[in-house]
Biopython code that builds the backbone (N, CA, C, O; Angstrom):
import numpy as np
from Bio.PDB.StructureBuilder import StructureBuilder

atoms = [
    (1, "UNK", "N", (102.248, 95.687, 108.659)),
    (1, "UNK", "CA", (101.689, 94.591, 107.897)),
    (1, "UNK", "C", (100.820, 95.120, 106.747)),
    (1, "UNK", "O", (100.629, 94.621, 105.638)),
    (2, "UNK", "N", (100.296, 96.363, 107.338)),
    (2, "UNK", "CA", (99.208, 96.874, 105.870)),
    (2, "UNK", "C", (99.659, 97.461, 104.647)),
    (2, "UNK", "O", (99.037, 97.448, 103.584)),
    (3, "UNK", "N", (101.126, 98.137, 104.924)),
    (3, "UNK", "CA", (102.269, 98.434, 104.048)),
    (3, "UNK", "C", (102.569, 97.310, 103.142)),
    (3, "UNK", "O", (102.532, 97.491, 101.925)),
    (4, "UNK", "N", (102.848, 96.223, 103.622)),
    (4, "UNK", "CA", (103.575, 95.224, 103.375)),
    (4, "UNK", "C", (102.902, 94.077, 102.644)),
    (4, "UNK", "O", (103.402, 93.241, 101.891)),
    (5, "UNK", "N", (101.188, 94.296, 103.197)),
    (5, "UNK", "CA", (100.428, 94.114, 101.722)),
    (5, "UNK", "C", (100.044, 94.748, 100.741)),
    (5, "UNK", "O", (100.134, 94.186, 99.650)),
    (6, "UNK", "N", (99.460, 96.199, 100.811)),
    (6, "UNK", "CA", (99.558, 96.853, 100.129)),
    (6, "UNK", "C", (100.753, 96.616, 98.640)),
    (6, "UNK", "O", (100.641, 96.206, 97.484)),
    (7, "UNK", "N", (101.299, 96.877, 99.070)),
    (7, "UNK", "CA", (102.643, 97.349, 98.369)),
    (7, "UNK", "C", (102.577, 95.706, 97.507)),
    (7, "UNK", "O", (102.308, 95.775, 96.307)),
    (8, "UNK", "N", (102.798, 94.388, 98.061)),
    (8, "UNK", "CA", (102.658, 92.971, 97.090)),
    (8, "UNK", "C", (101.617, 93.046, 96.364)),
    (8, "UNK", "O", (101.699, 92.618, 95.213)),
    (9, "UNK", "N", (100.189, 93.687, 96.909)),
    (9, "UNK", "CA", (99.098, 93.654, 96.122)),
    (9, "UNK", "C", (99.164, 94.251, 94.887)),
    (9, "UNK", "O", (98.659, 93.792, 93.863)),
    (10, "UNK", "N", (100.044, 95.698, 95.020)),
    (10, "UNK", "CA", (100.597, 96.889, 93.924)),
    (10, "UNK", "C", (101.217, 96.124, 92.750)),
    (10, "UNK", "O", (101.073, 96.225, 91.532)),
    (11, "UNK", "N", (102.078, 95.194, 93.655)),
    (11, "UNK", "CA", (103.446, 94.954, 92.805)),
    (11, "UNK", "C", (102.673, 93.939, 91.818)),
    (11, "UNK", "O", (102.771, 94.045, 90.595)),
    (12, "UNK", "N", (101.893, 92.943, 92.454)),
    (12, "UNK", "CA", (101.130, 92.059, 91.399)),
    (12, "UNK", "C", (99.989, 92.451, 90.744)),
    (12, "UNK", "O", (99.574, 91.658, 89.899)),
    (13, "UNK", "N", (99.415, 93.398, 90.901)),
    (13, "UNK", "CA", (98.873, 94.190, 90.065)),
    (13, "UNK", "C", (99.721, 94.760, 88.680)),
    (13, "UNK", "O", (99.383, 94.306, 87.586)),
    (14, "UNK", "N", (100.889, 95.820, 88.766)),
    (14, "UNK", "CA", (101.747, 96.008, 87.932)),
    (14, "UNK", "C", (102.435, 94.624, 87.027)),
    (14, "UNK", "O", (102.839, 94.701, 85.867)),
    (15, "UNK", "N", (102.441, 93.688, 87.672)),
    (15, "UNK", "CA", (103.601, 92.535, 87.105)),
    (15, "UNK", "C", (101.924, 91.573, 86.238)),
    (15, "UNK", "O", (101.873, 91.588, 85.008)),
    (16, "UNK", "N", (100.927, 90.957, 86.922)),
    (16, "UNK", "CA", (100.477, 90.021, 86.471)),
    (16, "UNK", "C", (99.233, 90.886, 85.666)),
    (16, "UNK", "O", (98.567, 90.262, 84.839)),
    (17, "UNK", "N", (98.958, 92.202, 85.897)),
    (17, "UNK", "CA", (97.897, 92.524, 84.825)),
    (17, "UNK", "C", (98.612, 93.689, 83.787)),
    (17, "UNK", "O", (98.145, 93.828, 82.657)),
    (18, "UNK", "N", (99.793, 94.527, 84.250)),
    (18, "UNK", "CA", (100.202, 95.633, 83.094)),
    (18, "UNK", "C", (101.082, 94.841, 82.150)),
    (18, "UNK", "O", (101.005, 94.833, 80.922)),
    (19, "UNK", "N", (102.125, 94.023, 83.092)),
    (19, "UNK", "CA", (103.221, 93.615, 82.345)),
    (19, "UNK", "C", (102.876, 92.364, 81.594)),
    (19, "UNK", "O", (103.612, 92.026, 80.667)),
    (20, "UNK", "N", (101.972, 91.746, 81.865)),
    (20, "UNK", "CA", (101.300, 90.561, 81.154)),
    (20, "UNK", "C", (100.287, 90.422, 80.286)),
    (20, "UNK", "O", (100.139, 89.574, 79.406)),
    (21, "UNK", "N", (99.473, 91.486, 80.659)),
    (21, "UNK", "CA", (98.115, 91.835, 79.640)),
    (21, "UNK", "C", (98.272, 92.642, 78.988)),
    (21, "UNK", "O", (98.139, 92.498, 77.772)),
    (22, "UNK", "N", (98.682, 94.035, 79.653)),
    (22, "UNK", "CA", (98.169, 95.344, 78.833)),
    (22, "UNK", "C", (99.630, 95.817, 78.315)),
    (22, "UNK", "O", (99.540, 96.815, 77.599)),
    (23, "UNK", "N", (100.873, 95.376, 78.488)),
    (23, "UNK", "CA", (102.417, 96.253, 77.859)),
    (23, "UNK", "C", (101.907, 94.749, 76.399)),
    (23, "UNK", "O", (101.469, 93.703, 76.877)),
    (24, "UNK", "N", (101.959, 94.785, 75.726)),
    (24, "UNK", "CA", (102.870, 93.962, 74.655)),
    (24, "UNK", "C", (103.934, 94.559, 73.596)),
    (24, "UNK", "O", (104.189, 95.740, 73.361)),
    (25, "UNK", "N", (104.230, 93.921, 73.287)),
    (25, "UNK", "CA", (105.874, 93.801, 72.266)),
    (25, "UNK", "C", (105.519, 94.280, 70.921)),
    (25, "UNK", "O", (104.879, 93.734, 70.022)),
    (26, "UNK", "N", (105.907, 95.069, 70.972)),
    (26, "UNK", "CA", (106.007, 95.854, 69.446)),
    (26, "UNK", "C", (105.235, 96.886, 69.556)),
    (26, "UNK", "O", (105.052, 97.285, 68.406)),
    (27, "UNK", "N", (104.675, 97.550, 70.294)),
    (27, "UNK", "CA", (103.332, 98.714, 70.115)),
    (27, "UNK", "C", (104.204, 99.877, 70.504)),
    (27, "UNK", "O", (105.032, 99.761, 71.408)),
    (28, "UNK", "N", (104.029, 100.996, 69.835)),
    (28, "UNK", "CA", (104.921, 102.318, 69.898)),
    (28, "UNK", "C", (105.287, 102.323, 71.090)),
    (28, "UNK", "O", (106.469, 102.070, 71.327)),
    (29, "UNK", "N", (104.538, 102.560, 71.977)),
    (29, "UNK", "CA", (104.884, 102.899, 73.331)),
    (29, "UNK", "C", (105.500, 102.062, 75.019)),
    (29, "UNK", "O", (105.693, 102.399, 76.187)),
    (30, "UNK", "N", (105.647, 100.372, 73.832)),
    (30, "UNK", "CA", (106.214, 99.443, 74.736)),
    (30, "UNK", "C", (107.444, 99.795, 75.751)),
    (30, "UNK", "O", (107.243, 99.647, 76.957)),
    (31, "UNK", "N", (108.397, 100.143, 75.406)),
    (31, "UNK", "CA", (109.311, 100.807, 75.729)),
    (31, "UNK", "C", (109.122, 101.368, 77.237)),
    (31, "UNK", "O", (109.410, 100.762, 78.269)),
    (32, "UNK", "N", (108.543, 102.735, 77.120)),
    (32, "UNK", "CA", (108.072, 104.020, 77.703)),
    (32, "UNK", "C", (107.538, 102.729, 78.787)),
    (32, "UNK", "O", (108.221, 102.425, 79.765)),
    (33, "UNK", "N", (106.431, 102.139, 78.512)),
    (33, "UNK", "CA", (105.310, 101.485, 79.356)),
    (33, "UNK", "C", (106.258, 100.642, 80.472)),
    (33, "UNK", "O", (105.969, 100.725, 81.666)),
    (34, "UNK", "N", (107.388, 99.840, 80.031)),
    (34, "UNK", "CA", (107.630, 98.768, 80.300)),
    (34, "UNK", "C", (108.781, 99.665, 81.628)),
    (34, "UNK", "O", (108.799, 99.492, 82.847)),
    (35, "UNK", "N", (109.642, 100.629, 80.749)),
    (35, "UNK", "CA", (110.223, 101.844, 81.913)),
    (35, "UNK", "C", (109.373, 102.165, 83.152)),
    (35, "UNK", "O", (109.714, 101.927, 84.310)),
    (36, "UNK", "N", (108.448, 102.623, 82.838)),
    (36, "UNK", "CA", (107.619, 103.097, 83.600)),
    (36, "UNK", "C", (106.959, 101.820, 85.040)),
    (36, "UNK", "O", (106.875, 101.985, 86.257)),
    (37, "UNK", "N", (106.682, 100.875, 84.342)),
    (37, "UNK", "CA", (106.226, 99.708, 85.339)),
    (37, "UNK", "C", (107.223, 99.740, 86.262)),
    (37, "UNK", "O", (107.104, 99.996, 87.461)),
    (38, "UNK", "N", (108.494, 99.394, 85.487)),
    (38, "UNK", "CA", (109.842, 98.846, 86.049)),
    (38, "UNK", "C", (110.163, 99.741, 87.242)),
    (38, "UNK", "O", (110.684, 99.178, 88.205)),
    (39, "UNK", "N", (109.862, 101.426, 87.343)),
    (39, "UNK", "CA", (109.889, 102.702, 88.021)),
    (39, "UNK", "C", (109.145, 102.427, 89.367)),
    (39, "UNK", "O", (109.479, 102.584, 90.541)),
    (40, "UNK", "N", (108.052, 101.974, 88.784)),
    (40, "UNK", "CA", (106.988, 101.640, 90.207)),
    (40, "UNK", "C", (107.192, 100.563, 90.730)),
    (40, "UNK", "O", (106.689, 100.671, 91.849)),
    (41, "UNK", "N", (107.580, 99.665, 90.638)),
    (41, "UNK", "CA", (108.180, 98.525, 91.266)),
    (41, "UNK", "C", (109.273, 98.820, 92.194)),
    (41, "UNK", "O", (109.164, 98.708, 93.415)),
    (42, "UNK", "N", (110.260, 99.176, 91.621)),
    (42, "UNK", "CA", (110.982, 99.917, 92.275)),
    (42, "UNK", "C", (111.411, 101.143, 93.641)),
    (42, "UNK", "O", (112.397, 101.387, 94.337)),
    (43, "UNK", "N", (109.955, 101.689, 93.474)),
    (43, "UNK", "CA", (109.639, 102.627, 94.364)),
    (43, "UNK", "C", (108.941, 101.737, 95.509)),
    (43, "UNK", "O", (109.156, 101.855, 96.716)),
    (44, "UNK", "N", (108.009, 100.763, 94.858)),
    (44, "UNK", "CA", (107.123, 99.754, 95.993)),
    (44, "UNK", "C", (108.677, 99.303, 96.747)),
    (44, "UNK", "O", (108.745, 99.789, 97.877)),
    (45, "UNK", "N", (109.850, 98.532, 96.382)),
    (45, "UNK", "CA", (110.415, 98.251, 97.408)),
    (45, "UNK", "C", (110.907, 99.412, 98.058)),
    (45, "UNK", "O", (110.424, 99.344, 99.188)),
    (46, "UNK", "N", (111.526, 100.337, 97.986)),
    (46, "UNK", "CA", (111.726, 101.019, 98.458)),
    (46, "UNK", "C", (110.865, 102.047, 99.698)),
    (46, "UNK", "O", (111.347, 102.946, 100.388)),
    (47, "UNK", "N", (109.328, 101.484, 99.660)),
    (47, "UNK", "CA", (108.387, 102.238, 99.930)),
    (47, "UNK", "C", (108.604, 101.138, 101.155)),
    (47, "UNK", "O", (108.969, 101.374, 102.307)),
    (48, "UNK", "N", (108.219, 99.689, 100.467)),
    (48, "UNK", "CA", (108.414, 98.769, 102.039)),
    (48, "UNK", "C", (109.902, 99.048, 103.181)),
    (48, "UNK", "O", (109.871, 99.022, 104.411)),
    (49, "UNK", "N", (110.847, 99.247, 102.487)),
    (49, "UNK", "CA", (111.782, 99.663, 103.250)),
    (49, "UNK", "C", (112.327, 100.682, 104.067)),
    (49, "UNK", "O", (113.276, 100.648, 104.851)),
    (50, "UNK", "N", (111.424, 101.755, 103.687)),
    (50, "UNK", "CA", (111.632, 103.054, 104.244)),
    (50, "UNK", "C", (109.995, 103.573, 104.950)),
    (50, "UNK", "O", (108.883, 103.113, 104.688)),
    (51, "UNK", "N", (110.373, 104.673, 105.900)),
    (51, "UNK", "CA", (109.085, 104.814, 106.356)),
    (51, "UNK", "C", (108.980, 106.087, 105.802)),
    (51, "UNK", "O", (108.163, 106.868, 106.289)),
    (52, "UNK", "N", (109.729, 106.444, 104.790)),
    (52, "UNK", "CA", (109.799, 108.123, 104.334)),
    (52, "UNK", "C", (108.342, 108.351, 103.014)),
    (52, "UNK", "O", (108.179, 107.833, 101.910)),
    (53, "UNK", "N", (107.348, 109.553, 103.953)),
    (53, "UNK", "CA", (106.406, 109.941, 102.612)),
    (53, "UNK", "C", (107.017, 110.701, 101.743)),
    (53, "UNK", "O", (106.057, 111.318, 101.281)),
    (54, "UNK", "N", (108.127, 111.166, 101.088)),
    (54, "UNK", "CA", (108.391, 111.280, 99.860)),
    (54, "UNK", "C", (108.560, 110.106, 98.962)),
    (54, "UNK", "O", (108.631, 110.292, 97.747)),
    (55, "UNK", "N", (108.648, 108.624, 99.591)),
    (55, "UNK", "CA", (108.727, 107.831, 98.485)),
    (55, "UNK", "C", (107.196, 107.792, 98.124)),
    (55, "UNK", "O", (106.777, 108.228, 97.052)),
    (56, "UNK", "N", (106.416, 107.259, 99.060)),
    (56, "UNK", "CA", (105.401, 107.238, 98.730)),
    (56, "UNK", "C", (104.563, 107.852, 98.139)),
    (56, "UNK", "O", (103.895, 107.102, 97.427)),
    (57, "UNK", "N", (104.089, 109.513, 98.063)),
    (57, "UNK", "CA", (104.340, 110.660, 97.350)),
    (57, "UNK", "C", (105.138, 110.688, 96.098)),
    (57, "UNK", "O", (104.618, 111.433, 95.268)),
    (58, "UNK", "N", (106.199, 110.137, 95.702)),
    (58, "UNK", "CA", (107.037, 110.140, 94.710)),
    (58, "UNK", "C", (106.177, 108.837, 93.484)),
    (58, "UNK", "O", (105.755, 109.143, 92.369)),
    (59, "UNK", "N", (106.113, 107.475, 94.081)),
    (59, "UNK", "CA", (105.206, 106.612, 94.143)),
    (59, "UNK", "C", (103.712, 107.247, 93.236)),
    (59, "UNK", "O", (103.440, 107.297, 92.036)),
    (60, "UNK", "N", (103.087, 107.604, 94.298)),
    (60, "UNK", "CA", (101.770, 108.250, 93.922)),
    (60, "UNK", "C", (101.576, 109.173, 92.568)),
    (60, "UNK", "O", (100.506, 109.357, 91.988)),
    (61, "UNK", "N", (102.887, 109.719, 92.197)),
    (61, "UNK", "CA", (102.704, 110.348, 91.150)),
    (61, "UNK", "C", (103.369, 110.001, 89.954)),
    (61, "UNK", "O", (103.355, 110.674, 88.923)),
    (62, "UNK", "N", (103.974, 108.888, 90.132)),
    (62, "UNK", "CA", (104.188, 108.139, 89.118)),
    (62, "UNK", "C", (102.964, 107.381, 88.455)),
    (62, "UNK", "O", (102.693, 107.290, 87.257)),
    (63, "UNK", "N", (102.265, 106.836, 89.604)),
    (63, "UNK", "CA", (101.438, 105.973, 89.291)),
    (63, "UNK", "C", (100.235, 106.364, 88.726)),
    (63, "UNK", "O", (99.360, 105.534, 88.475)),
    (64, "UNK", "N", (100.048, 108.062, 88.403)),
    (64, "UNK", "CA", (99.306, 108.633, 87.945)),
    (64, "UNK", "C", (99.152, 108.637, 86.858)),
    (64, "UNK", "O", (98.137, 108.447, 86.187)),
    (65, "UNK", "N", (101.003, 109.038, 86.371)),
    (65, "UNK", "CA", (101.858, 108.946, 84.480)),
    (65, "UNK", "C", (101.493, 107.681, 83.943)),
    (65, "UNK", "O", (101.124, 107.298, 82.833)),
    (66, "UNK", "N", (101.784, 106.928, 85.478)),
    (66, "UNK", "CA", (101.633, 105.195, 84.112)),
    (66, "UNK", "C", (100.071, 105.112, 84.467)),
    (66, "UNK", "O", (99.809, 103.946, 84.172)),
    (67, "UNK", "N", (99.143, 105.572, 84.835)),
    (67, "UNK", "CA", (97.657, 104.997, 84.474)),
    (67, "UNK", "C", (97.419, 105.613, 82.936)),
    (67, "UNK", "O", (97.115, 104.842, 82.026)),
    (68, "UNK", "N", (97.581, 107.096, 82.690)),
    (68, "UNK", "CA", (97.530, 107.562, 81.665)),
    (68, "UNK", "C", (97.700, 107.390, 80.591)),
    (68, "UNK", "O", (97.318, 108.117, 79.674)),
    (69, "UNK", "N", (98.532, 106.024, 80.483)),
    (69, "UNK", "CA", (99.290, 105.536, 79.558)),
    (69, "UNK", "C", (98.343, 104.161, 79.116)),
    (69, "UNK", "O", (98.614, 103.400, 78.187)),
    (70, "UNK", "N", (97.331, 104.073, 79.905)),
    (70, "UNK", "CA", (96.460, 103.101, 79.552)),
    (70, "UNK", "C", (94.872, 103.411, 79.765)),
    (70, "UNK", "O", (93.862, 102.724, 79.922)),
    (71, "UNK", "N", (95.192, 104.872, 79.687)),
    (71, "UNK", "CA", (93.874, 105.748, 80.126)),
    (71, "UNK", "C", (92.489, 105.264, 78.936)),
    (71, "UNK", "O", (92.804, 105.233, 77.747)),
    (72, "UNK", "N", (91.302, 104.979, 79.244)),
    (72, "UNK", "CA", (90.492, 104.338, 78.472)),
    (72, "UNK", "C", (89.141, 105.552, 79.271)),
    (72, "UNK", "O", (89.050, 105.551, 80.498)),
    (73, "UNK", "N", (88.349, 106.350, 78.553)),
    (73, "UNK", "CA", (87.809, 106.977, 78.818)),
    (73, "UNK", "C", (86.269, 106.533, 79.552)),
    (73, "UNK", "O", (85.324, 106.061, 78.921)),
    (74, "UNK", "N", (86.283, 106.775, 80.830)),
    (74, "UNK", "CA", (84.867, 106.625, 81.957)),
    (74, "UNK", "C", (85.549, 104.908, 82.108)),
    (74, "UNK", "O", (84.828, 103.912, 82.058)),
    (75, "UNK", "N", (86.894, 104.870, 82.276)),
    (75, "UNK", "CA", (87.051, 103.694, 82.739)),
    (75, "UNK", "C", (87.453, 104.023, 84.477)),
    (75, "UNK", "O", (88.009, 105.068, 84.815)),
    (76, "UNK", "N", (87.098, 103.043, 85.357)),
    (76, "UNK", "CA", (87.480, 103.730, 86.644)),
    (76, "UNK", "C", (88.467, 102.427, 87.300)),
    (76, "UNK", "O", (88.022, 101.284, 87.188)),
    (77, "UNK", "N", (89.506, 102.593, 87.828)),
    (77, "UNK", "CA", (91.051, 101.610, 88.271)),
    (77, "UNK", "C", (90.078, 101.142, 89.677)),
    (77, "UNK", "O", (89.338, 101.778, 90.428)),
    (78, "UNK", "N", (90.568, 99.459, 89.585)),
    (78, "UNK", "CA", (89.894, 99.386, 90.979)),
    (78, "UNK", "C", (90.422, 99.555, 92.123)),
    (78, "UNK", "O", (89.880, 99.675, 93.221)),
    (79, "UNK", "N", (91.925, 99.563, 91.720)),
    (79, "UNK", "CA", (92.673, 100.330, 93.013)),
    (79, "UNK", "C", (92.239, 101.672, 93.517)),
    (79, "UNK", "O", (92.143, 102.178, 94.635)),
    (80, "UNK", "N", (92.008, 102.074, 92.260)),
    (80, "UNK", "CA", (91.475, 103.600, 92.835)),
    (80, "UNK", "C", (90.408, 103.697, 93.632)),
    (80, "UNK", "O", (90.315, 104.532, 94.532)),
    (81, "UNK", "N", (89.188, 102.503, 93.232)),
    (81, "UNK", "CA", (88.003, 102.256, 93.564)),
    (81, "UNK", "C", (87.953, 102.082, 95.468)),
    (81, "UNK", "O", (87.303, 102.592, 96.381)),
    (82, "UNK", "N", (89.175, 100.940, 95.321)),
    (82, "UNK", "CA", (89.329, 100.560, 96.876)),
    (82, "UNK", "C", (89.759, 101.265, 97.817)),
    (82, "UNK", "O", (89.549, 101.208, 99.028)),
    (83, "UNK", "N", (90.669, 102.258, 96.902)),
    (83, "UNK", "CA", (91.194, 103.668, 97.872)),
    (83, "UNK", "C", (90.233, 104.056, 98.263)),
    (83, "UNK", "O", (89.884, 103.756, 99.405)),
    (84, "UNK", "N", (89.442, 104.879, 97.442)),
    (84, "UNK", "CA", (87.933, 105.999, 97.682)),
    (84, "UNK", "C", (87.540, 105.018, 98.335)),
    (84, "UNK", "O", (88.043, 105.483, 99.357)),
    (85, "UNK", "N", (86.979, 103.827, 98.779)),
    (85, "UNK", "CA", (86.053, 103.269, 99.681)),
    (85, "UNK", "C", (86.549, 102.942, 101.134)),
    (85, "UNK", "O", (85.845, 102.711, 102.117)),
    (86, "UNK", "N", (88.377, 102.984, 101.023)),
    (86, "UNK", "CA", (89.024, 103.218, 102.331)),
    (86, "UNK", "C", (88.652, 104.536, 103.191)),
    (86, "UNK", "O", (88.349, 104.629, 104.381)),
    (87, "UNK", "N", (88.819, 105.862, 101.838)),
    (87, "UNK", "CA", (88.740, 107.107, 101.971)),
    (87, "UNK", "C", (87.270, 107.137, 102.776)),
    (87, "UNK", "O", (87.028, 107.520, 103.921)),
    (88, "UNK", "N", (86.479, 106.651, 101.862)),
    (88, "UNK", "CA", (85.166, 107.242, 102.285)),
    (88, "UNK", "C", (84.766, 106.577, 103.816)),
    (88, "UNK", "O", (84.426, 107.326, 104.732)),
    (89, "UNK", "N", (84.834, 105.286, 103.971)),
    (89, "UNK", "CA", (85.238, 104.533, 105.031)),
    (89, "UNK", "C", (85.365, 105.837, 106.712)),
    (89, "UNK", "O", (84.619, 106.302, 107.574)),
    (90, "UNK", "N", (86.600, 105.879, 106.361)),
    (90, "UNK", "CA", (86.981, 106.439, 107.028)),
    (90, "UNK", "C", (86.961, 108.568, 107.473)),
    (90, "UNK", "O", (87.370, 109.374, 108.308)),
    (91, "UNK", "N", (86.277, 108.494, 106.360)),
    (91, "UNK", "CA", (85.538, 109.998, 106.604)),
    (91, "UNK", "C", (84.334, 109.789, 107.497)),
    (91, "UNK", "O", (83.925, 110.393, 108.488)),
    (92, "UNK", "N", (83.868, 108.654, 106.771)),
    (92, "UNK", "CA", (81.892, 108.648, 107.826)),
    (92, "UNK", "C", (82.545, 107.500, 109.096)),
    (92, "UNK", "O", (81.705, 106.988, 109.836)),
    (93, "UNK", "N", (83.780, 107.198, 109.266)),
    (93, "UNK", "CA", (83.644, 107.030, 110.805)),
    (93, "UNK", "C", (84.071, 108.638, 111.818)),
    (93, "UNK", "O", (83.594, 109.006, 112.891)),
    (94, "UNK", "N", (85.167, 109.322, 110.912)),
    (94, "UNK", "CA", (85.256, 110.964, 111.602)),
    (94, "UNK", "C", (84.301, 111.580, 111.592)),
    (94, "UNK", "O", (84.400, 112.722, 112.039)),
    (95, "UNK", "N", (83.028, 111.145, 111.113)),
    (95, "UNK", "CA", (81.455, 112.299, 110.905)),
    (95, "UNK", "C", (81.072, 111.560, 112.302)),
    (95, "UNK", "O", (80.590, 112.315, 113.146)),
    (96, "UNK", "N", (81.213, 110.221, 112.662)),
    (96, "UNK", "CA", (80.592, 109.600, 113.384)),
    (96, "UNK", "C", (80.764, 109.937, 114.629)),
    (96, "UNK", "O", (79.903, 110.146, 115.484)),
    (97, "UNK", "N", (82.612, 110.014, 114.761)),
    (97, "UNK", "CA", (83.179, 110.011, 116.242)),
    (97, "UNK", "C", (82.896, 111.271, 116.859)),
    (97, "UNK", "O", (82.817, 111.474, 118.070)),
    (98, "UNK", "N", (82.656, 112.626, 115.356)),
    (98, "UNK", "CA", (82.778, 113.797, 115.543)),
    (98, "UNK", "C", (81.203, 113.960, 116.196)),
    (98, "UNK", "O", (80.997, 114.632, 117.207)),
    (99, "UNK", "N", (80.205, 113.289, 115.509)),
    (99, "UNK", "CA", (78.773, 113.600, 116.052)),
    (99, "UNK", "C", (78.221, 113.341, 117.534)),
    (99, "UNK", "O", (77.307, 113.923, 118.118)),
    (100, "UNK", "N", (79.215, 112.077, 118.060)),
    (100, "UNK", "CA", (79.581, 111.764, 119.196)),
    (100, "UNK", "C", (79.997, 112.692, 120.320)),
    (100, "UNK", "O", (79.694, 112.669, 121.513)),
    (101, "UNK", "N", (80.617, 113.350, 119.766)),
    (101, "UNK", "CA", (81.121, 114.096, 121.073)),
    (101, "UNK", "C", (80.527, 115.638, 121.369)),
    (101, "UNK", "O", (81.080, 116.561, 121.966)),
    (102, "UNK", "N", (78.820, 115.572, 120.558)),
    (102, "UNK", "CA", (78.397, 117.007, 121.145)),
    (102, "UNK", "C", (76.989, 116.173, 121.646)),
    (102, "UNK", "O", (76.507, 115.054, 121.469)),
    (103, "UNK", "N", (76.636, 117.415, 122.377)),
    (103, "UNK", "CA", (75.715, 117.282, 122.963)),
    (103, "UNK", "C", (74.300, 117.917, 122.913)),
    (103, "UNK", "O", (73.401, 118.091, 123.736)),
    (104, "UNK", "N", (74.482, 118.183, 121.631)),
    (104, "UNK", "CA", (73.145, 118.989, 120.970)),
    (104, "UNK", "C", (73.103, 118.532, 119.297)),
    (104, "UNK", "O", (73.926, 117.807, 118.737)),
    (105, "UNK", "N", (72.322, 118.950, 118.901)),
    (105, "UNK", "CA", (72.156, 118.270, 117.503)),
    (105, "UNK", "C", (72.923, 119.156, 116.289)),
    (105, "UNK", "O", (73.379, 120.259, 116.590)),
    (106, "UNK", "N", (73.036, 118.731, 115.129)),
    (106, "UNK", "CA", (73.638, 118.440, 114.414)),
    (106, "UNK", "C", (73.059, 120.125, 113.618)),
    (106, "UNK", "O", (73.735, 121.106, 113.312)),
    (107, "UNK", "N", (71.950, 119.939, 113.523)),
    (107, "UNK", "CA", (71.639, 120.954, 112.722)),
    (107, "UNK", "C", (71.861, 122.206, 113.202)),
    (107, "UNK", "O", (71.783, 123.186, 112.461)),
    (108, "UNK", "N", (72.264, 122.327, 114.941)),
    (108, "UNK", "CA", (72.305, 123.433, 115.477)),
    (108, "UNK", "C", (73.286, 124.502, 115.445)),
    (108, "UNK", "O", (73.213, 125.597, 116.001)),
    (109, "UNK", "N", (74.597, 123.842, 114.419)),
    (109, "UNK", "CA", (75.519, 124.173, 113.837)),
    (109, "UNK", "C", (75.181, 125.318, 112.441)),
    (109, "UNK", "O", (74.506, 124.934, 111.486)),
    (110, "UNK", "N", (75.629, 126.416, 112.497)),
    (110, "UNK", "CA", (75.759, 127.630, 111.478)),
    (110, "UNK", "C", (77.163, 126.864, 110.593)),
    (110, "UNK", "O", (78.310, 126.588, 110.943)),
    (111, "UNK", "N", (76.442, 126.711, 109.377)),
    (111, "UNK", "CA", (77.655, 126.193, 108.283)),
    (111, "UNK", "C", (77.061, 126.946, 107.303)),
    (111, "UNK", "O", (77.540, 126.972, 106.169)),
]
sb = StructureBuilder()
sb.init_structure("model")
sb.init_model(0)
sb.init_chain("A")
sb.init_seg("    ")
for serial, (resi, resn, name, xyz) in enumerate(atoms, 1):
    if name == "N":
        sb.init_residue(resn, " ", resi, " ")
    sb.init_atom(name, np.array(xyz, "f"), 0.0, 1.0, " ", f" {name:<3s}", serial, name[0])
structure = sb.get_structure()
């Protein structure tokens, strides 16, 4: 199910803010942009349909080419935003589970 939103959330992201706001008609690079959307869409179904991480991986680095393409400097993607806060999320619950399971303190560790 988290795939399966994910991936609609992606797709309307790409369709109702790149392909509607930010590609327009006539600008040098419409073309390229509009390829490129069309690429990641493409991969999203394919991503829901398969359980294989090379699409997703394949996916991921597309989606790198087409941010670049609308790259605006110290601008930050909020997809990206929501990733890192999944990411981070889920690092300080492994600090948590990990601190859990000793029985002496934290600092008593040589790092």
């Amino acid at each position: 199910m988290e795939k399966e939103k994910e991936s609609n959330d992606t797709s309307q992201l790409i369709t109702t803010f790149f392909m509607q706001q930010k590609i327009k008609p006539g600008e040098p690079d419409t073309q390229k942009r509009i390829e490129a959307a069309h690429k990641l869409l493409c991969l999203i179904v394919a991503i829901k349909q398969n359980a294989d991480v090379k699409i997703v991986e394949s996916f991921t680095e597309e989606w790198g080419k087409f941010k670049l393409m609308f790259h605006v400097e110290e601008y930050e993607c909020k997809m990206e935003q929501k990733r890192m806060k999944k990411r981070q999320a889920l690092l300080e619950k492994q600090e948590d589970d990990h601190d859990h399971d000793h029985d002496h303190e934290h600092s008593d560790h040589k790092h």
